[in-house]
C-alpha positions in Angstrom: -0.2 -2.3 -13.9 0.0 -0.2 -17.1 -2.5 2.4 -17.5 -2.6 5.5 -19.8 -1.5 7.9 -17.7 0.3 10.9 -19.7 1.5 12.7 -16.6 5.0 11.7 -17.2 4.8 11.4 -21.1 3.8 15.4 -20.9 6.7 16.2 -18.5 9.0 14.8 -20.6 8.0 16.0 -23.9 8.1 19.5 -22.2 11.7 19.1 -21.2 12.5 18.2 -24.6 11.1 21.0 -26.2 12.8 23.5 -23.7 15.9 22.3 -24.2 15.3 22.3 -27.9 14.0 26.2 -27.6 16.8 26.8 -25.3 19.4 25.8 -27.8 17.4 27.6 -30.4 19.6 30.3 -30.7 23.0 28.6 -30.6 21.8 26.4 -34.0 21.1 29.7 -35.5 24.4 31.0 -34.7 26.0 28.2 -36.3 24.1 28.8 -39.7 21.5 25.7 -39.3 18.0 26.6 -40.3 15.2 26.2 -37.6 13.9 24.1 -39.6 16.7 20.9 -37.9 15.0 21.8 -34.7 11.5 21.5 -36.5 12.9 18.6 -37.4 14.1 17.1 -33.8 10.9 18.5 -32.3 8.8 16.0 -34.3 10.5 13.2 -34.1 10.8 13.4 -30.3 7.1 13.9 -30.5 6.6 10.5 -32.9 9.2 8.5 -30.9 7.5 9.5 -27.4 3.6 9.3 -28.3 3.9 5.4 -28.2 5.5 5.6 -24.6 3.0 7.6 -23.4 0.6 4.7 -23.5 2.2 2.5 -21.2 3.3 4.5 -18.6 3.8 2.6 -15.4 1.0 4.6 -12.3 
């Protein structure tokens, strides 16, 4: 049964966004802008919002 359960949806999109925080600092070091992981954060959002619709209970 699919059911909007967003449990799952919020786990992952907090995983995604520590990682990208974790790394953070290792982008900057190599001279990109914090703007990339702006950038990544977003789309991860965009890509994952549908998903979080149809999660399987």
């Amino acid at each position: 049964m699919l059911t909007n359960n967003t449990g799952p949806a919020k786990l992952y999109l907090s995983i995604i966004y520590d990682v990208i925080e974790s790394i953070r600092e290792l982008f900057l070091d190599e001279g990109l802008e914090d703007r990339v992981l702006d950038d990544l954060r977003h789309v991860s959002y965009i890509l994952h919002k549908p998903a979080s619709f149809f999660i399987k209970k």
